[in-house]
N, C-alpha and C positions, 0 to 999 in steps of 0.2 A: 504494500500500500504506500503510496505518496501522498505526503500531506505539505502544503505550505502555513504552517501554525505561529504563530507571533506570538500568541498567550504560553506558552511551553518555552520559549526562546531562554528566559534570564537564569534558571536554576542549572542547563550545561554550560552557557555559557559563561557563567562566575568559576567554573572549576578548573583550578590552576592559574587565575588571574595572578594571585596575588604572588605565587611563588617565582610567574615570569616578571613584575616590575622588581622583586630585589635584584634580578641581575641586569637591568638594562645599562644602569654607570659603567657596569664594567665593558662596554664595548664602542663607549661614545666618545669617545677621541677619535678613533681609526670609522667610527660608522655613522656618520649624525643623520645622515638623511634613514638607513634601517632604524635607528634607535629610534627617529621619530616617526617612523611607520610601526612601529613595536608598539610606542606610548597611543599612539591613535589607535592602534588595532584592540589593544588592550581596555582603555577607554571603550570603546562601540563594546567589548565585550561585558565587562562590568555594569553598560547603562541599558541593554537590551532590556525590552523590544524598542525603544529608542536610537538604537543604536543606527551609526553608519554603516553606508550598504556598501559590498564589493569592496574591500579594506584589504584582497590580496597584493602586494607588492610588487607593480609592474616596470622596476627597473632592472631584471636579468638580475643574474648571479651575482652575491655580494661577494667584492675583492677580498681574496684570501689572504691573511696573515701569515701563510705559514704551508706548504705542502708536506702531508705525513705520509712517505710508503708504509704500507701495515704489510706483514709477511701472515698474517691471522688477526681475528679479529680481533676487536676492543669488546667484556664483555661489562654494562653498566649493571651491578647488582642490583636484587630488591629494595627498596628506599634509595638507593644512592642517588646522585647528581651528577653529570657528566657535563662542563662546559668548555666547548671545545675553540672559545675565542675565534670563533670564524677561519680556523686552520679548514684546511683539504685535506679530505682523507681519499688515499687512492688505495690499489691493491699491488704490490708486486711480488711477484707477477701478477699479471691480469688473473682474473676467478671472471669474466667474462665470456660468456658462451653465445651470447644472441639471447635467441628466444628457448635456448635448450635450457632444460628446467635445472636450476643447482642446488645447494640446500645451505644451512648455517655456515658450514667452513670458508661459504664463499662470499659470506658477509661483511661490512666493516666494522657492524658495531650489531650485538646483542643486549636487547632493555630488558632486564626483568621483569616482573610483578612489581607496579609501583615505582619503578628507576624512571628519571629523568633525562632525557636527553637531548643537547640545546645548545645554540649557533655554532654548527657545525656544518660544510658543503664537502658532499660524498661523490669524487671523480665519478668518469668513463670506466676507468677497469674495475669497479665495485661491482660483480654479476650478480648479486640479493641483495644492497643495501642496505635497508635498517630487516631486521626480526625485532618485533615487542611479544614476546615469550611468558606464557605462565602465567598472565591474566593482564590486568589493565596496565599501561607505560605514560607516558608524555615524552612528547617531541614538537619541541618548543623552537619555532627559526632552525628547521634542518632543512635545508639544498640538496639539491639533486642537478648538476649538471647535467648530463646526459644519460639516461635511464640506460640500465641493460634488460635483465630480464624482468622482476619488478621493486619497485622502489622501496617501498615500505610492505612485509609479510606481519598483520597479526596472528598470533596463533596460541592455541591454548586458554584463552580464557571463555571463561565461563558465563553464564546469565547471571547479569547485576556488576559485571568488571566493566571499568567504561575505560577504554583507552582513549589520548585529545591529543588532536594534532593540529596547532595553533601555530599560526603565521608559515613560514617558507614558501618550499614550492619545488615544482619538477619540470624540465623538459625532454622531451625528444622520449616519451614511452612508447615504443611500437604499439604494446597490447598496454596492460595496466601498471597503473601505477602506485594504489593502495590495494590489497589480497587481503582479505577476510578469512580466516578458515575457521576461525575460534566461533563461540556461541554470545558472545556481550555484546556490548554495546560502543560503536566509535561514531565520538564528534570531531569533525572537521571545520576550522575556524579559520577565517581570512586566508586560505592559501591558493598559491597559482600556481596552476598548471596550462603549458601552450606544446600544442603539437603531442599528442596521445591519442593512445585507443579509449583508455577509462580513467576517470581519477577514481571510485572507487569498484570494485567489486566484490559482493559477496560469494564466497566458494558453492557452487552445484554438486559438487560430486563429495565435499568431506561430509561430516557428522551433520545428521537433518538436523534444525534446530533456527527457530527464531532469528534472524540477527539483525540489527536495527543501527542507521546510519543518520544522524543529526550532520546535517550541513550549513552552514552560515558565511558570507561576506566571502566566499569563493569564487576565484575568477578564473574560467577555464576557456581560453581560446584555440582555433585551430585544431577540434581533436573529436572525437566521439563524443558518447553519453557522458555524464558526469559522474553519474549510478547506475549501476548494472546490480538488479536485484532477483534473488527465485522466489518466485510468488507463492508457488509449492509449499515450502517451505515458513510459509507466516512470515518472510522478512520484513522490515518498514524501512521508508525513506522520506526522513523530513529536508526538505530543500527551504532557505527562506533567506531570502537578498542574493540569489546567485546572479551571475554576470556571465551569460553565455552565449556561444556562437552555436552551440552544439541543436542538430535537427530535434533528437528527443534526449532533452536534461535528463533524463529518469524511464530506464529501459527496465522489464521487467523481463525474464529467462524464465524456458522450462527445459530445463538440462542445458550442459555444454555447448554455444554456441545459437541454440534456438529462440529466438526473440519471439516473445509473446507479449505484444504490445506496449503503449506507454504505462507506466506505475503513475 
């Protein structure tokens, strides 16, 4: 089901506000114009349903501080914080395959249950990207230069874990770019995506189960659906302030690849 709801908007939207404004000082010498798309976005998130609409960040990739070849991943524990100062993290060698499917080894960074993970831009040769693993994460201002296979894998959480993935952005995802496979809950808050297949989609083929996709102040140009959901399956998809070129914001599945109309 697809819903555009205002009145449901302010209770996702306040969660993690407060723990992205402690870190914005530390990035505003080297970033003023992100730092001040942080503070707005943050803002619209806090004052919702008042909020400003479309607050994804359409200035490309923020310059890196720092390039990190990783030879394996980074993994962010449960509770912990990872702030990666706006460094690059690449793979070397490449863990990139295309579209051939790879699995955590070929990640840069693994979130726990609860870990944090925030202003960091993940290269070309990163073949999985982020994993938020084991139930709900936060990824706060994470980049995506150029998408391999997909950007962000949730996985393992449960109904009631809510994973947020506030501010950044991805380009260039052939197929998708958020992967769902877990049974919770993800809100997706002011982020850009340009040139993809999906910013998000729910898994058709893992464990049947509910899964429910809260979108706000996203800006998806040049690319597919924005939600790819299985109807089968009871999924939901709330969309509210999106910014898109896309023919159908909100694609509903019945199995791999079969579109069964708009959500």
């Amino acid at each position: 089901m697809f819903q555009i709801d205002r009145e449901t908007a302010t209770p996702q939207l306040q969660i993690g506000a407060s723990s992205i404004l402690s870190h914005i000082a530390l990035s505003s010498t080297q970033h003023n114009t992100i730092t001040m798309f942080a503070k707005l976005a943050l803002l619209a998130a806090a004052t919702a349903p008042t909020a400003l609409a479309c607050l994804g960040y359409e200035g490309g990739v923020p310059k890196s501080t720092n390039n990190v070849p990783l030879k394996a991943p980074i993994y962010v524990k449960a509770g912990e914080v990872y702030d990666g100062g706006w460094q690059k993290f690449d793979r070397s060698p490449s863990t990139c395959k295309g579209q051939g499917e790879g699995g955590e080894k070929d990640t840069a960074f693994v979130v726990e249950r609860g870990g944090t993970l925030r202003n960091v831009i993940i290269g070309k040769t990163v073949g999985e990207g982020v994993y938020c693993k084991g139930g709900g994460c936060n990824l706060e201002f994470v980049w995506f230069e150029d998408v391999c296979e997909d950007a962000i894998s949730i996985k393992e959480d449960r109904p009631g874990d809510v994973t947020n993935i506030i501010g950044g952005g991805a380009y260039h995802a052939a197929d998708k770019v958020i992967q769902h496979n877990g049974c919770g809950r993800v809100n997706i808050i002011n982020f850009y995506a340009e040139d993809y297949g999906k910013v998000y989609r729910s898994c058709g083929t893992c464990q049947k189960c509910a899964r429910e996709v809260y979108v706000e102040g996203v800006t998806a140009r040049k690319g597919g659906e924005v939600v790819g959901i299985t109807k089968a399956n009871g999924d939901k998809a709330t969309l509210v302030n999106v910014c898109t070129d896309a023919k159908t914001p909100c694609q509903n599945y019945n199995g791999p690849g079969k579109k069964d109309g708009a959500c």
